[in-house]
KOLGU-4560 file (N, C-alpha, C; in nm, 3 decimals, padded with zeros to 5 digits):
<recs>
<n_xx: 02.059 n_yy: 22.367 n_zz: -05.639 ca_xx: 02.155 ca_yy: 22.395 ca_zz: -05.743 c_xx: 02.129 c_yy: 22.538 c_zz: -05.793 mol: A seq: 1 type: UNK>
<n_xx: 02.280 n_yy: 22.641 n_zz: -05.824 ca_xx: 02.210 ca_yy: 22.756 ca_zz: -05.827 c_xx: 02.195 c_yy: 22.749 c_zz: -06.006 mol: A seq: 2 type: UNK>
<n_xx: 02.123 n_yy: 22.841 n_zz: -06.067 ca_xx: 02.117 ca_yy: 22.877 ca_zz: -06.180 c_xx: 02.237 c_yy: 22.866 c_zz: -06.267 mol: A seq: 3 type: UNK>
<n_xx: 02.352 n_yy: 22.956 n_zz: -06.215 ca_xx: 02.471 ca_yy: 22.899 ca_zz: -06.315 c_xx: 02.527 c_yy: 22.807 c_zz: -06.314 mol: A seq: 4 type: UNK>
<n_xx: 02.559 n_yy: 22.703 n_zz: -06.221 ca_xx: 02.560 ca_yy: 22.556 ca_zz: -06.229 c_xx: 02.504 c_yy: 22.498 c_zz: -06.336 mol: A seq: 5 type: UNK>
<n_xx: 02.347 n_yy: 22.507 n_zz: -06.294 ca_xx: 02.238 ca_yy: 22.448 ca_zz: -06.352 c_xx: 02.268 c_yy: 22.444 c_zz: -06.526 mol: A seq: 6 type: UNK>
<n_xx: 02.311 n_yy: 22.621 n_zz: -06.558 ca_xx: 02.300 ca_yy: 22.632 ca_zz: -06.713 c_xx: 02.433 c_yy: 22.602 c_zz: -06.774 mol: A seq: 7 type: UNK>
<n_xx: 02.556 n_yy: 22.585 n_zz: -06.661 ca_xx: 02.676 ca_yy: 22.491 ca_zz: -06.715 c_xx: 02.653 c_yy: 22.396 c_zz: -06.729 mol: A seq: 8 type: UNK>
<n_xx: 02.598 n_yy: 22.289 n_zz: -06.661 ca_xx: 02.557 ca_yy: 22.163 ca_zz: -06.697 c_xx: 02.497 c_yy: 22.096 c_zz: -06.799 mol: A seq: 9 type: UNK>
<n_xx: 02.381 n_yy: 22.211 n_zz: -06.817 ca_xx: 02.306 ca_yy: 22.177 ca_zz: -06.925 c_xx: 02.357 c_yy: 22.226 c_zz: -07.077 mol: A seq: 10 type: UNK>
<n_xx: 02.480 n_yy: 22.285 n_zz: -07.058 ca_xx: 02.563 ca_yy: 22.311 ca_zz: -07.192 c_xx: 02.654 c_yy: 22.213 c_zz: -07.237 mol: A seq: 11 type: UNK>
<n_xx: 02.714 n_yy: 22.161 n_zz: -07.082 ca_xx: 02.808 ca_yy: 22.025 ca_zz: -07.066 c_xx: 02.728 c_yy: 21.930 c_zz: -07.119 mol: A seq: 12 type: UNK>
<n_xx: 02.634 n_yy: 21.924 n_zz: -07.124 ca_xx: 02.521 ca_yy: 21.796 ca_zz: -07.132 c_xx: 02.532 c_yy: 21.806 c_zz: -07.317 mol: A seq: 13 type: UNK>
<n_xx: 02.509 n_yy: 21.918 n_zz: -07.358 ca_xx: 02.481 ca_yy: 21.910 ca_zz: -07.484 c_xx: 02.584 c_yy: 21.888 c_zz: -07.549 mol: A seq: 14 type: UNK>
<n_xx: 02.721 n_yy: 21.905 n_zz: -07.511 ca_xx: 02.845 ca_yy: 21.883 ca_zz: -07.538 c_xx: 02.855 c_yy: 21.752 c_zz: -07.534 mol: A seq: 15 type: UNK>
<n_xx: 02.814 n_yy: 21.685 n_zz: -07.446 ca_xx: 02.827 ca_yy: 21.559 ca_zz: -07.455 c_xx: 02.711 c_yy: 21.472 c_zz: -07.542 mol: A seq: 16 type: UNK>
<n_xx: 02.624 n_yy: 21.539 n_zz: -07.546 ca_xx: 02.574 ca_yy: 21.452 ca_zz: -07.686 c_xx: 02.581 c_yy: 21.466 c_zz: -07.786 mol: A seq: 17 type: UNK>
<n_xx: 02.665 n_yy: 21.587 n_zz: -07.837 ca_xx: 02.712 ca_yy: 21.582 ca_zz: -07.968 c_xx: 02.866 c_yy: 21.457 c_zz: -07.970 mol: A seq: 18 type: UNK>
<n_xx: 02.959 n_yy: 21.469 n_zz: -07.848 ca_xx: 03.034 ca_yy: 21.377 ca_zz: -07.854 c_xx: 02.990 c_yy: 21.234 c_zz: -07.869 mol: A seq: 19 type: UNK>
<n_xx: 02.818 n_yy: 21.222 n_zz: -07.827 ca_xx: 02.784 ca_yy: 21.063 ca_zz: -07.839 c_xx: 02.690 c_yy: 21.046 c_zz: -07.979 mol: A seq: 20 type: UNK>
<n_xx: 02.669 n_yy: 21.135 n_zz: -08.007 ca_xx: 02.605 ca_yy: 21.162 ca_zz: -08.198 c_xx: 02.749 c_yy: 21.137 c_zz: -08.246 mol: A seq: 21 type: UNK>
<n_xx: 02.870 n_yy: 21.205 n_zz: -08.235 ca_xx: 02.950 ca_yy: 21.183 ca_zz: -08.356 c_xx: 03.061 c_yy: 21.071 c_zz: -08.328 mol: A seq: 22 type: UNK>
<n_xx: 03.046 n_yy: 20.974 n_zz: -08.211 ca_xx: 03.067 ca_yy: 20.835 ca_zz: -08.183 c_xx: 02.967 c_yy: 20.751 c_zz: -08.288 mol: A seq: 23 type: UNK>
<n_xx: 02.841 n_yy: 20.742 n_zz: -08.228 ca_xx: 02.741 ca_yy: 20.663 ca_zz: -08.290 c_xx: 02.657 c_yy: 20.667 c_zz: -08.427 mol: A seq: 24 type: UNK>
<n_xx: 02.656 n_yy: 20.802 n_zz: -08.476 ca_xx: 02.580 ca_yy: 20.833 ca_zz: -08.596 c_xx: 02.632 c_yy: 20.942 c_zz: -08.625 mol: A seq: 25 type: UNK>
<n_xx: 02.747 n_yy: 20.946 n_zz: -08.659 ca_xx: 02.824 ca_yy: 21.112 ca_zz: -08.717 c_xx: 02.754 c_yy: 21.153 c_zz: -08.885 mol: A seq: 26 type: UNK>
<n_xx: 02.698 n_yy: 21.075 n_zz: -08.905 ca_xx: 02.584 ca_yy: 21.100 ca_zz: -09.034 c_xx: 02.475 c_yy: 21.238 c_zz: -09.016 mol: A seq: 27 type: UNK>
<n_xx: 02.408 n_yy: 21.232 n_zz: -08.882 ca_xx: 02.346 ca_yy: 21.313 ca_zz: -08.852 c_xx: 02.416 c_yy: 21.430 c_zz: -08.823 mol: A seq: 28 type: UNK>
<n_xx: 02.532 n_yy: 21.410 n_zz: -08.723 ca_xx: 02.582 ca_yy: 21.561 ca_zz: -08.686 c_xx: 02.642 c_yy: 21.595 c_zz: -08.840 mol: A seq: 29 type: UNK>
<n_xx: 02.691 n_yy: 21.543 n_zz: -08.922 ca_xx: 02.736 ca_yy: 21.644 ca_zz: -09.036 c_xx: 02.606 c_yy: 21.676 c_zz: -09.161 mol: A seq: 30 type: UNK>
<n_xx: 02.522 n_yy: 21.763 n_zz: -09.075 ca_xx: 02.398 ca_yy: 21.844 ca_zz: -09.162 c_xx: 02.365 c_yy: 21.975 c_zz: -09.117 mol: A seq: 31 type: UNK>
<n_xx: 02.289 n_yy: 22.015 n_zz: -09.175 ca_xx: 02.295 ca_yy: 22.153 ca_zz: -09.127 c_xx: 02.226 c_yy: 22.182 c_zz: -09.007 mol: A seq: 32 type: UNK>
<n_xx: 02.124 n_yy: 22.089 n_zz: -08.960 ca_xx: 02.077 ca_yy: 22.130 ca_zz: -08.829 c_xx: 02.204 c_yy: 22.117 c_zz: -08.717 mol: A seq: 33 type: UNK>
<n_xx: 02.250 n_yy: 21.982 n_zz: -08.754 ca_xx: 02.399 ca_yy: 21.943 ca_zz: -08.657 c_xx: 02.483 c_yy: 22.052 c_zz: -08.709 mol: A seq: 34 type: UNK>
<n_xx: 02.529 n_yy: 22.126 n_zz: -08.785 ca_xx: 02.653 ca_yy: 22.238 ca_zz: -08.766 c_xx: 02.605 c_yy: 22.324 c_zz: -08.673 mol: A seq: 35 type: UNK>
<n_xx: 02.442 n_yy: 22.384 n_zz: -08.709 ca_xx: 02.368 ca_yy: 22.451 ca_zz: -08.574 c_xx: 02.374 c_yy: 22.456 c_zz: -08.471 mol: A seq: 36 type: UNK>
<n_xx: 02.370 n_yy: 22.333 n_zz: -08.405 ca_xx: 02.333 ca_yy: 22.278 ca_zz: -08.299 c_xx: 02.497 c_yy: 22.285 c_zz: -08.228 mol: A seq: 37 type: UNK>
<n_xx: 02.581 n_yy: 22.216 n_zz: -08.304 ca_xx: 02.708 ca_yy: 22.242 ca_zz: -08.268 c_xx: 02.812 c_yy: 22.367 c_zz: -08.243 mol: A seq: 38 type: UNK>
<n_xx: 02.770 n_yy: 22.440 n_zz: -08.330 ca_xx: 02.830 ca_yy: 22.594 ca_zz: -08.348 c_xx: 02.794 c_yy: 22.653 c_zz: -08.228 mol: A seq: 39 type: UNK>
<n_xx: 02.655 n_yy: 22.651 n_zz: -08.220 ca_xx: 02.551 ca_yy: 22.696 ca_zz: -08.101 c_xx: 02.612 c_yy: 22.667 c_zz: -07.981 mol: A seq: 40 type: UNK>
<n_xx: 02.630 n_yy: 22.530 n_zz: -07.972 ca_xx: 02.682 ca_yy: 22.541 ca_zz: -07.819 c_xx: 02.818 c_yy: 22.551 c_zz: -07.781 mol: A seq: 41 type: UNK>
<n_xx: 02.891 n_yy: 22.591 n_zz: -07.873 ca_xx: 03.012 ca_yy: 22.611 ca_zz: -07.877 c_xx: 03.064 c_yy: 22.753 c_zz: -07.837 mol: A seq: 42 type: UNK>
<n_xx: 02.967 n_yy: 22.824 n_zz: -07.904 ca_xx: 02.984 ca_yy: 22.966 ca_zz: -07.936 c_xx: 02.896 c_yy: 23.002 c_zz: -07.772 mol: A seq: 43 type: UNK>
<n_xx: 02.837 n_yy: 22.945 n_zz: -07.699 ca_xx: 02.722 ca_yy: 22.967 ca_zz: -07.598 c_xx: 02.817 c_yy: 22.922 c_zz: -07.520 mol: A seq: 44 type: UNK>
<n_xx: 02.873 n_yy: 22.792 n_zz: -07.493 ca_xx: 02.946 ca_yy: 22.774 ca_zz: -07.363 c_xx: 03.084 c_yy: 22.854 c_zz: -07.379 mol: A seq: 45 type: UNK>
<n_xx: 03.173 n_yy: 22.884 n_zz: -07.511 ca_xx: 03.297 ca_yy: 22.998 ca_zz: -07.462 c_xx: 03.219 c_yy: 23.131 c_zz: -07.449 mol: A seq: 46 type: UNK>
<n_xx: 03.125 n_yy: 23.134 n_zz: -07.507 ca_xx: 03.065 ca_yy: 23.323 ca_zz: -07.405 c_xx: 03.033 c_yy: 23.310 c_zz: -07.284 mol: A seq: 47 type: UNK>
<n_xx: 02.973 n_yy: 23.187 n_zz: -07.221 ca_xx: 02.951 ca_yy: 23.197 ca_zz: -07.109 c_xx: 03.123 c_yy: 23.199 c_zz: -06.993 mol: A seq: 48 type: UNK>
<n_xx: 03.201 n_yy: 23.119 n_zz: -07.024 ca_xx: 03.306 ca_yy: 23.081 ca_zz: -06.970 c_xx: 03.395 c_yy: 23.203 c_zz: -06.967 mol: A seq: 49 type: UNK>
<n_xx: 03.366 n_yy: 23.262 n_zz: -07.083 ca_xx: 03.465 ca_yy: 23.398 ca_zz: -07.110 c_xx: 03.393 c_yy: 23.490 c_zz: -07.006 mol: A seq: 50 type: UNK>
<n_xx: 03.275 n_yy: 23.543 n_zz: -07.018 ca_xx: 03.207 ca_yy: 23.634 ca_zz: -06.910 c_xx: 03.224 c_yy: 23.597 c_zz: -06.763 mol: A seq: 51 type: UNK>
<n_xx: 03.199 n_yy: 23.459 n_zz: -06.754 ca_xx: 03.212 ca_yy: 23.444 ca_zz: -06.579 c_xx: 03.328 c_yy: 23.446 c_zz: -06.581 mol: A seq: 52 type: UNK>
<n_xx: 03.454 n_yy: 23.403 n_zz: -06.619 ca_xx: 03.597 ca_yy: 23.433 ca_zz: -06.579 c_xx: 03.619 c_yy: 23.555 c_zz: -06.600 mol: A seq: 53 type: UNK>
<n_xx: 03.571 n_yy: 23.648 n_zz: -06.692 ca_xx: 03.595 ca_yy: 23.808 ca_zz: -06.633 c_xx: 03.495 c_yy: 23.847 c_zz: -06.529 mol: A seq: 54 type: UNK>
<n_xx: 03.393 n_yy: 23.787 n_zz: -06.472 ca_xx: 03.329 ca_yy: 23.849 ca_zz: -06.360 c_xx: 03.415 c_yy: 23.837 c_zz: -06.237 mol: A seq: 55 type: UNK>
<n_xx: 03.479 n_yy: 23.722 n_zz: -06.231 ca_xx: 03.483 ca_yy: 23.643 ca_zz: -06.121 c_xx: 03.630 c_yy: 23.664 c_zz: -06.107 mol: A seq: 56 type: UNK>
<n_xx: 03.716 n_yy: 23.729 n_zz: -06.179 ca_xx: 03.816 ca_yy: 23.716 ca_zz: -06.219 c_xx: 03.923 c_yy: 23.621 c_zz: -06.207 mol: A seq: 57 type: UNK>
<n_xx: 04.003 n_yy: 23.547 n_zz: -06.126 ca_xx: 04.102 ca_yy: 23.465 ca_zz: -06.155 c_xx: 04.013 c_yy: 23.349 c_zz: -06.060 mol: A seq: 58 type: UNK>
<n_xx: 03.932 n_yy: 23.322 n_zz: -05.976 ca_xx: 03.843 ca_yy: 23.268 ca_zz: -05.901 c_xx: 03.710 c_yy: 23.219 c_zz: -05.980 mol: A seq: 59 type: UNK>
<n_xx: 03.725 n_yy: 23.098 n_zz: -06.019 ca_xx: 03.607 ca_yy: 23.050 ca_zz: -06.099 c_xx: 03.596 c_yy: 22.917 c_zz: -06.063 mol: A seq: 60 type: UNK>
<n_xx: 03.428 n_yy: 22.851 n_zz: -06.019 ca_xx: 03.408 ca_yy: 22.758 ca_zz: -05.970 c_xx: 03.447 c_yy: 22.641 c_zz: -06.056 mol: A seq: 61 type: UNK>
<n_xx: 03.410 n_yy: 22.511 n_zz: -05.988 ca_xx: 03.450 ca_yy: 22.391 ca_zz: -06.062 c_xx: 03.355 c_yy: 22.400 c_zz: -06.175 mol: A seq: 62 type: UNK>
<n_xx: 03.221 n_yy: 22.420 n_zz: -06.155 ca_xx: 03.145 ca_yy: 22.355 ca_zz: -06.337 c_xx: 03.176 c_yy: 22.495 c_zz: -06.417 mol: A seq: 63 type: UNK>
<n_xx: 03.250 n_yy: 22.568 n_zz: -06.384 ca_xx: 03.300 ca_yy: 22.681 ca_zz: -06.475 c_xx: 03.414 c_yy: 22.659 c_zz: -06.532 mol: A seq: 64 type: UNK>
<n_xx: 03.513 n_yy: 22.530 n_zz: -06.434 ca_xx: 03.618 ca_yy: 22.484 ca_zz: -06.470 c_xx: 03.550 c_yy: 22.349 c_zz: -06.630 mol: A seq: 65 type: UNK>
<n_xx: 03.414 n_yy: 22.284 n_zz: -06.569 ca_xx: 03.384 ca_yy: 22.114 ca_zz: -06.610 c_xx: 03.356 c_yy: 22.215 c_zz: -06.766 mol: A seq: 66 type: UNK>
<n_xx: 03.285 n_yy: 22.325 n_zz: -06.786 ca_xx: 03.206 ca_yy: 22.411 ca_zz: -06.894 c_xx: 03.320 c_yy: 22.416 c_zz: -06.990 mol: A seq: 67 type: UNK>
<n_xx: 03.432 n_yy: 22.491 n_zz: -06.929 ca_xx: 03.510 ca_yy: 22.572 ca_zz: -07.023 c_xx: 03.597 c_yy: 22.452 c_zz: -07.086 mol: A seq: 68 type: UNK>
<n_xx: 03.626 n_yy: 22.304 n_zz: -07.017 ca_xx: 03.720 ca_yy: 22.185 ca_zz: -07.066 c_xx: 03.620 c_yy: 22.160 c_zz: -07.144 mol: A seq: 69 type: UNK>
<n_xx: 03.453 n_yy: 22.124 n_zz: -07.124 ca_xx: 03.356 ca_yy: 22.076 ca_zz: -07.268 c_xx: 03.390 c_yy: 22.132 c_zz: -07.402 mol: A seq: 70 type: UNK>
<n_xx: 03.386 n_yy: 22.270 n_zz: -07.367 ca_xx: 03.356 ca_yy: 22.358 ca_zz: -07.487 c_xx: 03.522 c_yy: 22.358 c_zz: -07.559 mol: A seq: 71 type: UNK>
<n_xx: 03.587 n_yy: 22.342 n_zz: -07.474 ca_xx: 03.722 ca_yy: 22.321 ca_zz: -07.572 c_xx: 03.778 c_yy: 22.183 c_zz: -07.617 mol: A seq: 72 type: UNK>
<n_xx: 03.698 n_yy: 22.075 n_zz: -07.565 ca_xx: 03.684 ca_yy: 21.939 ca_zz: -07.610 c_xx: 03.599 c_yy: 21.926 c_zz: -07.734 mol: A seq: 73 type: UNK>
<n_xx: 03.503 n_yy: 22.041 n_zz: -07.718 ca_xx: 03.424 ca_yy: 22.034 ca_zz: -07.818 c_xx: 03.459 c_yy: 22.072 c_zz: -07.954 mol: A seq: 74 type: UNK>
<n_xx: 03.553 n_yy: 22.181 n_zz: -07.935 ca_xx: 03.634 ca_yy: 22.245 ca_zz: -08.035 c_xx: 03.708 c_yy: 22.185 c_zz: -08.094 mol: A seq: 75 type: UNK>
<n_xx: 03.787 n_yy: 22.102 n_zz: -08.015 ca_xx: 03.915 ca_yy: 21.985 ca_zz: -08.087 c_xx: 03.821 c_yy: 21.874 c_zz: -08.160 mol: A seq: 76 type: UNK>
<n_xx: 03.674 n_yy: 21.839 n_zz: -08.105 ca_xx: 03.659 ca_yy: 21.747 ca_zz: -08.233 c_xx: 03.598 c_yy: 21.796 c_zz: -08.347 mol: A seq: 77 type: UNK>
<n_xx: 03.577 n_yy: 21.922 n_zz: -08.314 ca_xx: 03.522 ca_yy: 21.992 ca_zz: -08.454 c_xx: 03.666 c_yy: 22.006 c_zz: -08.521 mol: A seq: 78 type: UNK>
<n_xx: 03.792 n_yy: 22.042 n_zz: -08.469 ca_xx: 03.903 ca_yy: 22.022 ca_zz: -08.596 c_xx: 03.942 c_yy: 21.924 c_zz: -08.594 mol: A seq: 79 type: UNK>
<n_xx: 03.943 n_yy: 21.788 n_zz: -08.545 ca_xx: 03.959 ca_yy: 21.662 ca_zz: -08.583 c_xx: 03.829 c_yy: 21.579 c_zz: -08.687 mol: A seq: 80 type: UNK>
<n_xx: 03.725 n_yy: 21.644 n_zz: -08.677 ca_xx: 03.632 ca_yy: 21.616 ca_zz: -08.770 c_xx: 03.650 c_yy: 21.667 c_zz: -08.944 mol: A seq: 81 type: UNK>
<n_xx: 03.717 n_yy: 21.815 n_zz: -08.923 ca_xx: 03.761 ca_yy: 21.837 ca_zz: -09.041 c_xx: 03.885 c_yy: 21.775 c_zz: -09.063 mol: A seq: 82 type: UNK>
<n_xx: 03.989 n_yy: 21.771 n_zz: -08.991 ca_xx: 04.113 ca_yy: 21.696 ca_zz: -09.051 c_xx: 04.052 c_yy: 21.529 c_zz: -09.063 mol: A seq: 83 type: UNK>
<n_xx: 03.995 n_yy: 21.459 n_zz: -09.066 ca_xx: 03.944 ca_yy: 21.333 ca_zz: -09.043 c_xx: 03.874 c_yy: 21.371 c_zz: -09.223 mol: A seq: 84 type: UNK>
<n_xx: 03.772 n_yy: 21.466 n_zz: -09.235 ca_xx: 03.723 ca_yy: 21.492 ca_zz: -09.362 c_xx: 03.809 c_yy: 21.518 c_zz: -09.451 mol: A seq: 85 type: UNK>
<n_xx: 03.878 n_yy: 21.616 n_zz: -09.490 ca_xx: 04.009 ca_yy: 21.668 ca_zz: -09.573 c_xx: 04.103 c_yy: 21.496 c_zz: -09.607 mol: A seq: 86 type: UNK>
<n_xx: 04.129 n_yy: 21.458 n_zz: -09.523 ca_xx: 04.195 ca_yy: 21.325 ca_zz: -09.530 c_xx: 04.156 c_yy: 21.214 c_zz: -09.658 mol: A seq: 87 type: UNK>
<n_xx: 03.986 n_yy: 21.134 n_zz: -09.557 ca_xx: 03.937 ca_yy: 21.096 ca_zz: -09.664 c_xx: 03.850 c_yy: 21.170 c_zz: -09.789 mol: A seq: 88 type: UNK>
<n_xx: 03.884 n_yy: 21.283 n_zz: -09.795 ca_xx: 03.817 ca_yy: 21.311 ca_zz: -09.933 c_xx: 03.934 c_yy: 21.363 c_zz: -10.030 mol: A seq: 89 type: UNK>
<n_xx: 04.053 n_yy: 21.334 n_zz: -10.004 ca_xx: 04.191 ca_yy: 21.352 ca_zz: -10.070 c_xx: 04.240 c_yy: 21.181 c_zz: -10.136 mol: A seq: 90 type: UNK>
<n_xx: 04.217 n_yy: 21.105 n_zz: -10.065 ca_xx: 04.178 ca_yy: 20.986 ca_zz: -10.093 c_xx: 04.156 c_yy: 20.915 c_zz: -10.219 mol: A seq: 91 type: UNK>
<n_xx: 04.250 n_yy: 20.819 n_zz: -10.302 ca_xx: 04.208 ca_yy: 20.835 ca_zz: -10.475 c_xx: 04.050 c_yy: 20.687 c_zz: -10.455 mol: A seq: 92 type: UNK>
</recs>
């Protein structure tokens, strides 16, 4: 497995356990280590996705394809987490 594989995966990976933290215990992801942790790999897998699609230019492998769908899956539940918050805290 080469290296950038390797470090898509392991971004995909973390993407996916914030999706299985804020299934199972969304208590934890809303603290400040979890905004960290989340921001972090958010902000890490679209820099990575943004750089290799300008290296590579219109030609970008599949876990560059699996990376860049995490990180924007990841994004939609960070604004479904706030519209989900805003909701119930409007709530009488």
């Amino acid at each position: 497995m080469t290296p950038r594989r390797t470090i898509n995966f392991t971004i995909c990976s973390i993407h996916l356990g914030i999706f299985i933290i804020w299934l199972i215990a969304w208590e934890q992801l809303f603290t400040k280590t979890g905004y960290i942790i989340w921001g972090s790999s958010v902000l890490l897998g679209a820099a990575i996705f943004i750089l290799r699609l300008r290296q590579s230019g219109k030609s970008i492998g599949n876990s560059d394809r699996l990376l860049g769908l995490a990180t924007i899956l990841s994004i939609l539940l960070a604004v479904i987490s706030v519209f989900i918050g805003y909701t119930v805290a409007s709530m009488p």
